[in-house]
Kinemage of the C-alpha trace (Angstrom):
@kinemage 1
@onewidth
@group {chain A} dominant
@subgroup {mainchain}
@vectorlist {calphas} color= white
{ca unk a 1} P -20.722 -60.831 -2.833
{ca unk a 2} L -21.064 -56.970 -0.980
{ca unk a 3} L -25.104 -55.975 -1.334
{ca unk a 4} L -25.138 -52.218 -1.491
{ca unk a 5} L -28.480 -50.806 0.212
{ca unk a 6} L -29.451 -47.634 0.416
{ca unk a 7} L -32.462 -46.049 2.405
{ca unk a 8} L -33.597 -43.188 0.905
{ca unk a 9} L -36.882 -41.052 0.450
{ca unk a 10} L -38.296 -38.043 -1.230
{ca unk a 11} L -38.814 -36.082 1.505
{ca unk a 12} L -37.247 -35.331 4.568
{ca unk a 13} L -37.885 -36.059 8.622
{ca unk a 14} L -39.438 -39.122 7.592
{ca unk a 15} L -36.980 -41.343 9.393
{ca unk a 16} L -33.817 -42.634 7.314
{ca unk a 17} L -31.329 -41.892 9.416
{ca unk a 18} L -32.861 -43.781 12.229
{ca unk a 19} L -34.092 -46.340 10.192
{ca unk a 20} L -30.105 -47.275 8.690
{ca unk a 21} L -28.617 -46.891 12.353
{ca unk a 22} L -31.493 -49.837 13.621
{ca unk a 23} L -30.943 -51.604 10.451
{ca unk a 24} L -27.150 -51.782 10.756
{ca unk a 25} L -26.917 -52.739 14.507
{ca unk a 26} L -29.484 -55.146 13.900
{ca unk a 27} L -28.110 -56.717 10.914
{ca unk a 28} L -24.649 -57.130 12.191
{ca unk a 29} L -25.740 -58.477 15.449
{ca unk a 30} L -27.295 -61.330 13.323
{ca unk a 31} L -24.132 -61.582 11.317
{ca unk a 32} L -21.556 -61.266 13.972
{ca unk a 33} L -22.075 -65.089 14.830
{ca unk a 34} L -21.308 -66.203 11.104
{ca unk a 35} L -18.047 -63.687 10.679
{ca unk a 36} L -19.537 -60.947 8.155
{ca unk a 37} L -19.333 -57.533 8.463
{ca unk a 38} L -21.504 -54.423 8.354
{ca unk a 39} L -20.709 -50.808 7.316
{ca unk a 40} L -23.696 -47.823 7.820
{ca unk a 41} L -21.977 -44.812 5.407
{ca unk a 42} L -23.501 -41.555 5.621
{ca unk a 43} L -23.913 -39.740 2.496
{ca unk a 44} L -25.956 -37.032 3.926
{ca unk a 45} L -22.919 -34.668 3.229
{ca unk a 46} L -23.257 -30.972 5.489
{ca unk a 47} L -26.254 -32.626 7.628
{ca unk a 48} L -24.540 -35.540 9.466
{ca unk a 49} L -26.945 -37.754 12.057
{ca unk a 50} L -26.204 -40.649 11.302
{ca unk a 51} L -23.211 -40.606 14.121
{ca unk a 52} L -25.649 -39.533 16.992
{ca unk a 53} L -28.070 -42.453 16.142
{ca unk a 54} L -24.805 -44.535 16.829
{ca unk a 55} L -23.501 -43.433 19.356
{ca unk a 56} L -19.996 -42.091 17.730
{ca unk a 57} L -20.409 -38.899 17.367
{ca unk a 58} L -17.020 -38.206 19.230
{ca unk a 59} L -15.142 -40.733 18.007
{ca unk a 60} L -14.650 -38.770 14.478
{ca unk a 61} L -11.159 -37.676 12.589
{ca unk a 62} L -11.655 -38.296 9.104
{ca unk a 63} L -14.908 -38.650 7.111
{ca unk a 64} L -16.213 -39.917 3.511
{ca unk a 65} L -14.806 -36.602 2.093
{ca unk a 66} L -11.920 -36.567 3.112
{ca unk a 67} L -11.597 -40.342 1.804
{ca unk a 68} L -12.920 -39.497 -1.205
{ca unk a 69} L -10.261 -36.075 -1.838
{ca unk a 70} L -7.119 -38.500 -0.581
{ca unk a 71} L -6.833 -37.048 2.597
{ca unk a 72} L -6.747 -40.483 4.410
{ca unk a 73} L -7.139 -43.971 3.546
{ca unk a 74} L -10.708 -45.989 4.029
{ca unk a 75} L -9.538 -47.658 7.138
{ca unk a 76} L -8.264 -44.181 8.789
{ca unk a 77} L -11.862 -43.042 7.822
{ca unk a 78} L -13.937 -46.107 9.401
{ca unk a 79} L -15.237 -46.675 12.746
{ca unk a 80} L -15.260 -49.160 14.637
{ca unk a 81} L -19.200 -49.349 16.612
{ca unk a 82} L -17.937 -49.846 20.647
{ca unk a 83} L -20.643 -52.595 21.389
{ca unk a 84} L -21.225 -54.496 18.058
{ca unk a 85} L -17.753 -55.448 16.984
{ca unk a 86} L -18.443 -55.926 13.616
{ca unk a 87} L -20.279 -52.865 12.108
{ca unk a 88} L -18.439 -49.969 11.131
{ca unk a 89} L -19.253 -46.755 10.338
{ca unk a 90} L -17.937 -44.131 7.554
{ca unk a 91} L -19.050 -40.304 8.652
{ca unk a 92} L -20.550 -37.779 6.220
{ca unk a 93} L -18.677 -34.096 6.312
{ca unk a 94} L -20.599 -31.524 8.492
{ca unk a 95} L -18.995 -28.588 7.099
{ca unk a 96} L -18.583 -29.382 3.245
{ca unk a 97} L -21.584 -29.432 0.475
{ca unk a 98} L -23.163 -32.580 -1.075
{ca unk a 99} L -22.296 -30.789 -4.202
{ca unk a 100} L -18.229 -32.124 -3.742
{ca unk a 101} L -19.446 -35.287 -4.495
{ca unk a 102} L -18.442 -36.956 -7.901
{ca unk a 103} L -19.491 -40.040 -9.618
{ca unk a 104} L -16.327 -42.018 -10.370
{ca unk a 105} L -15.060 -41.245 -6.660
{ca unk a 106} L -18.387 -42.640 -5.188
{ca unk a 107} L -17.623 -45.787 -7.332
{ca unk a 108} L -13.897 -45.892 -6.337
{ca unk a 109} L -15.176 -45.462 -2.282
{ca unk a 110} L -18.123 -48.146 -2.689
{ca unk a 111} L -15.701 -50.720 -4.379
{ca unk a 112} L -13.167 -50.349 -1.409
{ca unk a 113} L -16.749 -50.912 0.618
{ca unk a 114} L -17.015 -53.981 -1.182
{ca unk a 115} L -14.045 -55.811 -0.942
{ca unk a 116} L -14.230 -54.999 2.803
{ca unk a 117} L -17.709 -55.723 3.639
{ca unk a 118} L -20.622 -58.262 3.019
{ca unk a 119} L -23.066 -55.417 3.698
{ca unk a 120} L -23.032 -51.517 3.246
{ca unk a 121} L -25.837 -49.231 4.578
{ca unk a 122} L -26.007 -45.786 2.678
{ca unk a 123} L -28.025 -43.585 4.444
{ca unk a 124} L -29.545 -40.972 1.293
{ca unk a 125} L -30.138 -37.729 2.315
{ca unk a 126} L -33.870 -36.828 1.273
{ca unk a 127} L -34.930 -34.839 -2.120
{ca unk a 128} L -33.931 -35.491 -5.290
{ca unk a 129} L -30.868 -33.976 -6.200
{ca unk a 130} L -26.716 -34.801 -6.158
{ca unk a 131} L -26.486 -36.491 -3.219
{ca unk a 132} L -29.174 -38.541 -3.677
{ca unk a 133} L -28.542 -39.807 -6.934
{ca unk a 134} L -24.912 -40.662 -5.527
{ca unk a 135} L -26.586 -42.521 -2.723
{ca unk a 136} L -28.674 -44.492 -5.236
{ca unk a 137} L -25.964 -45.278 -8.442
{ca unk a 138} L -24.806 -48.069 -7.035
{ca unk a 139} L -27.662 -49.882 -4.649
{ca unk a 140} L -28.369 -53.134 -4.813
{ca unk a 141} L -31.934 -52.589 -2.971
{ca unk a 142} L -33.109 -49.648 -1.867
{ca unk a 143} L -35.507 -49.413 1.515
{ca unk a 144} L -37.742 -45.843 0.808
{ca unk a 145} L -39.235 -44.564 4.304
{ca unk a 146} L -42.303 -43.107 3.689
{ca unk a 147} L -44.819 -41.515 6.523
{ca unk a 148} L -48.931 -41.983 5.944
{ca unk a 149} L -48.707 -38.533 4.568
{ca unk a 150} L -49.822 -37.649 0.854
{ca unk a 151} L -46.536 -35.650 0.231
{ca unk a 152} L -44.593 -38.278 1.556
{ca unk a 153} L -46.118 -41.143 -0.629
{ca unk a 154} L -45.980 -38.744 -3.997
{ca unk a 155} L -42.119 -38.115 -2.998
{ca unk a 156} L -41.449 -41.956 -2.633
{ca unk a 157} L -42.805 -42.752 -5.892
{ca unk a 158} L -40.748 -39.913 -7.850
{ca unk a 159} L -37.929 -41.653 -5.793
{ca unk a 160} L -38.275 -45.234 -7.368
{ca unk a 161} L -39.089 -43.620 -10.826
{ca unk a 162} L -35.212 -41.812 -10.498
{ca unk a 163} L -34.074 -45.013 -9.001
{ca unk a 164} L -34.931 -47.441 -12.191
{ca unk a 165} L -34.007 -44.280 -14.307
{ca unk a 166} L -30.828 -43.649 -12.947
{ca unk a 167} L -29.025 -46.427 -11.310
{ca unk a 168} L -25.870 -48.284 -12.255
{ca unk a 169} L -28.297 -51.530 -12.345
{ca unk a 170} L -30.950 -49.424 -14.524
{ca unk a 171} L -28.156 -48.844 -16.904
{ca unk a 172} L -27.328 -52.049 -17.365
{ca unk a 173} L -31.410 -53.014 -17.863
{ca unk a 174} L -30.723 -54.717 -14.464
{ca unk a 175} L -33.701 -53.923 -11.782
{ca unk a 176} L -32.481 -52.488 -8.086
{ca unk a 177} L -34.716 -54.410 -5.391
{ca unk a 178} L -36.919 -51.873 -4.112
{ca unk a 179} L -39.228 -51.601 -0.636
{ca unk a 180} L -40.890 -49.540 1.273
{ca unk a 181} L -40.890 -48.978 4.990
{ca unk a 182} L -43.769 -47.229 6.093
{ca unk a 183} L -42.636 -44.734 9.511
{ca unk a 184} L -44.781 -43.634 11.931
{ca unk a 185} L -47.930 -45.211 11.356
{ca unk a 186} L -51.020 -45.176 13.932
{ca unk a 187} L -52.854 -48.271 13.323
């Protein structure tokens, strides 16, 4: 069965974005040797990273908006990651608004995730609005990058309040698996 895990946090510059492209490489380097496969999505819609951290920022055509609108299948949308054969990533658009987003073509798009993968990375974009409750609806666990800084901490815990308020598996009194990673801490 897919897990569905998105990093998220309240606040941004705290790290996601690097933290899902270490996660993903990582993770399918360790599955590559038992035939699963990874896919990092970016659903920081208008602020795209996620393909830098990667290394593919070239490589895109399509992306998860243009998926989502019909424009191109999933597979014309995916890409392949040149050095770990079996990740995959799915681009965010860099000129549209998170606000295109829409709830039962976010389900549609993380089904066809599903049935394709054993593990998909949703990189959140920070705050509290649209895109991040897309990011969330559907997690399985959710990583929340926080920094040692008071605003950061206050924004991660508004986070997991939204995230057993408003996820599919809060809906469903079902509880999403929840941790923290805590960034750029000086011992």
């Amino acid at each position: 069965m897919a897990q569905v895990i998105t990093i998220t946090s309240g606040k941004g510059g705290v790290g996601k974005s690097t933290a899902t492209a270490n996660l993903s490489v990582g993770l399918a380097m360790q599955l590559e040797k038992i035939g699963k496969k990874v896919v990092a999505a970016d659903f920081d819609i208008g602020l795209r990273n996620l393909d830098m951290l990667l290394g593919l920022e070239n490589r895109i055509v399509y992306d998860v908006i243009d998926v989502m609108e019909g424009k191109c299948n999933l597979s014309q949308a995916l890409i392949n990651h040149k050095k770990t054969k079996n990740l995959y990533f799915l681009p965010a658009s860099q000129t549209k608004d998170k606000t295109i987003l829409d709830k039962d073509k976010v389900g549609k798009l993380i089904e066809a995730l599903k049935a394709e993968f054993d593990y998909i990375l949703i990189d959140s974009p920070a705050g509290i609005e649209g895109g991040f409750e897309h990011a969330i609806l559907y997690a399985d666990r959710a990583l929340i990058v926080v920094t040692p800084e008071v605003s950061s901490v206050r924004d991660s815990d508004r986070v997991i309040g939204i995230i057993d308020a408003k996820s599919f598996k809060a809906q469903h009194n079902e509880q999403v698996e929840k941790y923290i990673i805590i960034n750029r801490i000086k011992p």
